[in-house]
Backbone as CSV, one residue per row, in Angstrom:
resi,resn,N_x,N_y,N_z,CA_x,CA_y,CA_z,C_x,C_y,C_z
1,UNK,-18.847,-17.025,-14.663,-18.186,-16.534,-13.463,-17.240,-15.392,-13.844
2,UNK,-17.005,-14.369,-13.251,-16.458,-13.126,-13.574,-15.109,-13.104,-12.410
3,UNK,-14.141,-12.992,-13.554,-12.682,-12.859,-12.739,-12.241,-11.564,-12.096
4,UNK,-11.719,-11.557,-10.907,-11.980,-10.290,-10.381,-9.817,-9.671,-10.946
5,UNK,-10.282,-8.734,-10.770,-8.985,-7.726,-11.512,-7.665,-7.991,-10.672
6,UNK,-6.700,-8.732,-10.322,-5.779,-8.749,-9.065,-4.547,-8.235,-9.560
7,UNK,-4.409,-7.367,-10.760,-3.203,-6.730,-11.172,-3.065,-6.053,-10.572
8,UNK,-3.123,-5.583,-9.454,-3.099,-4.318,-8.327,-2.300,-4.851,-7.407
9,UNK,-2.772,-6.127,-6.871,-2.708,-7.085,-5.990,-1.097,-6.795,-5.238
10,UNK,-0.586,-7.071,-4.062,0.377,-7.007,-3.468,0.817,-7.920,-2.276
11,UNK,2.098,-8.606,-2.295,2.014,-9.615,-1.079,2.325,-8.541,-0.030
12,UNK,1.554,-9.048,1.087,1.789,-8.666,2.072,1.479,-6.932,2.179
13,UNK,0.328,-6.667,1.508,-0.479,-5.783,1.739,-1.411,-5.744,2.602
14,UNK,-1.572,-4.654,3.395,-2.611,-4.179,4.553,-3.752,-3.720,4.596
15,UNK,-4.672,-4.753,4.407,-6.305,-4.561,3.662,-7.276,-4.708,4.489
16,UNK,-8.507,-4.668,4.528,-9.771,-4.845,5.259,-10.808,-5.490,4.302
17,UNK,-11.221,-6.293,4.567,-12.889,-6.887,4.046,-13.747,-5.867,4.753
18,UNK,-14.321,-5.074,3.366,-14.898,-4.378,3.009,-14.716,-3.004,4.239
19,UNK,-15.214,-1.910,3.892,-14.998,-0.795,4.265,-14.330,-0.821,5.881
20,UNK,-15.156,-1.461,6.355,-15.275,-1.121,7.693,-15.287,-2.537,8.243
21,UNK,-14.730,-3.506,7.621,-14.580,-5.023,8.073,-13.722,-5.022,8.895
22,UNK,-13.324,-6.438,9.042,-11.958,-6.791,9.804,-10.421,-6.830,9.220
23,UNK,-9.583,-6.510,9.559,-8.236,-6.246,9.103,-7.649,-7.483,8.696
24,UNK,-6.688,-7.083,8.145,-5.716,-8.575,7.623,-5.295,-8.192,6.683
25,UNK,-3.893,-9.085,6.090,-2.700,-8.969,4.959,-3.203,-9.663,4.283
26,UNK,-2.821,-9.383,3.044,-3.194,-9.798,1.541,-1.669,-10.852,1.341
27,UNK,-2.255,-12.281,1.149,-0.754,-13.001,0.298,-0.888,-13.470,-0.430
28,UNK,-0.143,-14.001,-1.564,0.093,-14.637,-2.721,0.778,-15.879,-2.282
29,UNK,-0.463,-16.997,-2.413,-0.351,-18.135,-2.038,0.059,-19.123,-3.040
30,UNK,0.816,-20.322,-2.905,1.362,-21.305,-4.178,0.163,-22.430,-3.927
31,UNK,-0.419,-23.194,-4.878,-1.275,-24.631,-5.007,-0.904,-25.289,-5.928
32,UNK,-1.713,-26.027,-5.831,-1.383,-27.251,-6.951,-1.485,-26.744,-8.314
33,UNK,-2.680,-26.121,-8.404,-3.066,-25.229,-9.720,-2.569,-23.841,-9.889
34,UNK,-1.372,-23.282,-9.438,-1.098,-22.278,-9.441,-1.242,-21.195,-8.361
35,UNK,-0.459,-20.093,-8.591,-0.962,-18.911,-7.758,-1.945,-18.452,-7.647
36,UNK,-2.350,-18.247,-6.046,-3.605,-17.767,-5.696,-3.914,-16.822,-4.532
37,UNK,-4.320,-15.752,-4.487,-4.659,-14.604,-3.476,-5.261,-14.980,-2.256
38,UNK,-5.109,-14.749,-0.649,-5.864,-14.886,0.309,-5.449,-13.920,1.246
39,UNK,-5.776,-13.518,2.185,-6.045,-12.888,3.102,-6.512,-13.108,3.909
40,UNK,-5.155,-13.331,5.103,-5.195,-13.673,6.733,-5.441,-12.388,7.133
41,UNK,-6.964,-12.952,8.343,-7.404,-11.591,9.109,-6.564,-11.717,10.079
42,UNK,-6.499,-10.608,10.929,-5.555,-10.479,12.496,-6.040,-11.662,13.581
43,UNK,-7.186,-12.365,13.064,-7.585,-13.368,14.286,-7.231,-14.807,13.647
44,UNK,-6.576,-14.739,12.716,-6.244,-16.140,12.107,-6.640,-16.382,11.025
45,UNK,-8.074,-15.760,10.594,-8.416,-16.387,9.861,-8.173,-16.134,8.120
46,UNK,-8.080,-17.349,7.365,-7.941,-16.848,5.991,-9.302,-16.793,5.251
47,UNK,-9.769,-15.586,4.296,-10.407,-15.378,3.692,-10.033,-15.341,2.259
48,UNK,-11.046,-14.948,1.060,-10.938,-14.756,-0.348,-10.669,-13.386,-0.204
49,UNK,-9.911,-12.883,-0.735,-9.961,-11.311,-0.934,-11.178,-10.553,-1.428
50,UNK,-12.114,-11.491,-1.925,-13.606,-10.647,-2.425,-13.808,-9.493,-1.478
51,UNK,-13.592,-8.029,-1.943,-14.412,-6.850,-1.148,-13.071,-5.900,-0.900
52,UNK,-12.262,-6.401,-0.911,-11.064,-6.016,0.358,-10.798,-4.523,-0.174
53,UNK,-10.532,-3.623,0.708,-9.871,-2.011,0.598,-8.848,-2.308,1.562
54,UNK,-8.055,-1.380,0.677,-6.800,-1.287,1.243,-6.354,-0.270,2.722
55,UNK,-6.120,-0.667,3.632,-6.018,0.370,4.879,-5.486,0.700,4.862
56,UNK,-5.994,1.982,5.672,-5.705,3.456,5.501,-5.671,4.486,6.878
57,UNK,-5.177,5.706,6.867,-5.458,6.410,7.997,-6.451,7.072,7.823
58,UNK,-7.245,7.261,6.854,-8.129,8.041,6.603,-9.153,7.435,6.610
59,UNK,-10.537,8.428,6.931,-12.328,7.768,7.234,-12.787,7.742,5.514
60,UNK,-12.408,8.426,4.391,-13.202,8.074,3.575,-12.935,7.046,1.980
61,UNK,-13.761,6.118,2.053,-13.401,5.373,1.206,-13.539,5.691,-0.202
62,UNK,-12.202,5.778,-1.284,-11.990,6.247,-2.373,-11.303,5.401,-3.271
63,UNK,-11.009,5.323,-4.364,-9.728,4.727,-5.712,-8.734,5.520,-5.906
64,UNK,-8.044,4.596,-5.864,-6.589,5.205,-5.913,-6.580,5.252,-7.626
65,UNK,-6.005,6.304,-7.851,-6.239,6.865,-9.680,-5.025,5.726,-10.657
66,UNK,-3.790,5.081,-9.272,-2.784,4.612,-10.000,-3.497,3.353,-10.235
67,UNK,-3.735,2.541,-8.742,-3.990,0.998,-8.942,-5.328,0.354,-8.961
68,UNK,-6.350,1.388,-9.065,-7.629,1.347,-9.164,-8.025,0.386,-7.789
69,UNK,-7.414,0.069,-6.403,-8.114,-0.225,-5.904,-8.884,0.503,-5.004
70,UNK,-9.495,-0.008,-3.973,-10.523,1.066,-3.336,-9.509,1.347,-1.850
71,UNK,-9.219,2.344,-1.063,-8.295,2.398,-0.054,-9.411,3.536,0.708
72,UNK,-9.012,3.388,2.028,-9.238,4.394,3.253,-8.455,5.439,3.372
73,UNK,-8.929,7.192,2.572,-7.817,7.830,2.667,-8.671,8.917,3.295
74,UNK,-7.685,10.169,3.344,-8.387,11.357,3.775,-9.236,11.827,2.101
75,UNK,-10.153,12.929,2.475,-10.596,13.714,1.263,-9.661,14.400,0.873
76,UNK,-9.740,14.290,-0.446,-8.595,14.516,-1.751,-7.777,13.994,-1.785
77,UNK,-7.506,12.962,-1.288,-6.618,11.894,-1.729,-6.389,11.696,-2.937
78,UNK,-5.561,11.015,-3.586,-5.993,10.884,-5.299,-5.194,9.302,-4.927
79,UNK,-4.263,8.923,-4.173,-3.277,7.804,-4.140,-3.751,6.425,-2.734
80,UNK,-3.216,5.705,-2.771,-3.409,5.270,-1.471,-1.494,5.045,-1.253
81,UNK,-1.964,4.635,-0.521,-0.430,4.786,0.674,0.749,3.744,0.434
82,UNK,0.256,2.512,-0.251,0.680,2.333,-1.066,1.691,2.663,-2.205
83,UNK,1.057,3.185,-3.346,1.280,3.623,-4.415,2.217,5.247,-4.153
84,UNK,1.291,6.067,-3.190,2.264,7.240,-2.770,3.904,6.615,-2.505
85,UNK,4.472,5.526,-1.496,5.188,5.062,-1.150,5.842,4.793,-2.751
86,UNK,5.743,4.014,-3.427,6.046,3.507,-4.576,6.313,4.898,-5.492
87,UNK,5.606,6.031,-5.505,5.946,6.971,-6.012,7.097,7.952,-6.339
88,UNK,6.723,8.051,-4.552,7.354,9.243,-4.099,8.554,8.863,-2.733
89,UNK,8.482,7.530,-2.809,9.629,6.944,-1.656,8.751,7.224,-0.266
90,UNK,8.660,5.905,0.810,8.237,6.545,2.024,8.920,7.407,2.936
91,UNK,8.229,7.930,3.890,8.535,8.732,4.750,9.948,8.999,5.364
92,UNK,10.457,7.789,5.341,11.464,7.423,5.925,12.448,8.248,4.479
93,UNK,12.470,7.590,3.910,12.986,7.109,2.563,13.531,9.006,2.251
94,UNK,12.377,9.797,2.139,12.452,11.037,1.980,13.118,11.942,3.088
95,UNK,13.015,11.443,4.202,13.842,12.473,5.283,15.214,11.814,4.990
96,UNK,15.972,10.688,4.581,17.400,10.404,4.691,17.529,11.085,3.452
97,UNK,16.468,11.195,2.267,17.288,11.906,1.308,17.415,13.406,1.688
98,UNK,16.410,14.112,2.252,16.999,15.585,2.627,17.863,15.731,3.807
99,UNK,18.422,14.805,4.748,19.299,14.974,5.047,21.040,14.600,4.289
100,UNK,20.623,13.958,3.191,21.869,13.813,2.505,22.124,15.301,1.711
101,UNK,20.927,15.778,1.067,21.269,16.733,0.291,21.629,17.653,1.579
102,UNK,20.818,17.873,2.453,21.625,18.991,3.508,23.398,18.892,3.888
103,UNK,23.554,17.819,3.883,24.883,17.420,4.106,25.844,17.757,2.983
104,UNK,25.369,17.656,1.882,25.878,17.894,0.750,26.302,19.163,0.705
105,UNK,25.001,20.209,0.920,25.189,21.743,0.845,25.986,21.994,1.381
106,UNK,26.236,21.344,3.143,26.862,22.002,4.034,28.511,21.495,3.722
107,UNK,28.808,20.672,3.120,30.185,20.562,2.473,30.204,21.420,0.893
108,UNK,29.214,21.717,0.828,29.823,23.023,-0.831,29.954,24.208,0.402
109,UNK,29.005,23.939,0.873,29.223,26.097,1.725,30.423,26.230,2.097
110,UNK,31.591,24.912,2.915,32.500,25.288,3.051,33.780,25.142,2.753
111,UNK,33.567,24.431,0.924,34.575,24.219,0.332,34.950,22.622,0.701
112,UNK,34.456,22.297,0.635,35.074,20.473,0.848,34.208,19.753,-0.176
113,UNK,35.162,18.968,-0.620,34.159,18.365,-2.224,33.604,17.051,-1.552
């Protein structure tokens, strides 16, 4: 039996069984025998993670170069959305920092430390 790779793996990640499957979060479940991966679809149900890509806004399915899993991105992607986030801080994350540095400037331009 061949162990599938879950060093990628993330709780409460936003995945699909297989390309164009049905949606659902990825969790890291506790048992008797240890930790174990599943994935609740949006209709209840829990599945094995076998297949799962990670969702995406984008139509074409690719690997992300960091976490080798398979994600829904645009062409030329190199990341999934994910890992970009983890990178490069999300969206959010990046507009409070350029508004801090703007704020910053605008107290050097007029002399206030």
């Amino acid at each position: 039996m061949t162990r599938r790779d879950e060093s990628a793996f993330r709780h409460g990640l936003r995945v699909r069984i297989g390309a164009n499957g049905p949606k659902g979060k990825l969790f890291k479940c506790q048992g008797q025998r240890g930790p174990f991966w599943k994935v609740k679809l949006q209709n209840g149900e829990w599945v094995w993670p076998d297949g799962i890509v990670i969702d995406g806004a984008g139509t074409h399915l690719q690997h992300c170069l960091d976490c080798r899993l398979p994600f829904m991105g645009d062409v030329g992607d190199l990341l999934c959305k994910p890992c970009q986030d983890d990178t490069f801080g999300t969206d959010e994350q990046r507009a409070v920092a350029a508004r801090d540095v703007s704020f910053q400037r605008h107290r050097m331009r007029h002399g206030r430390p």
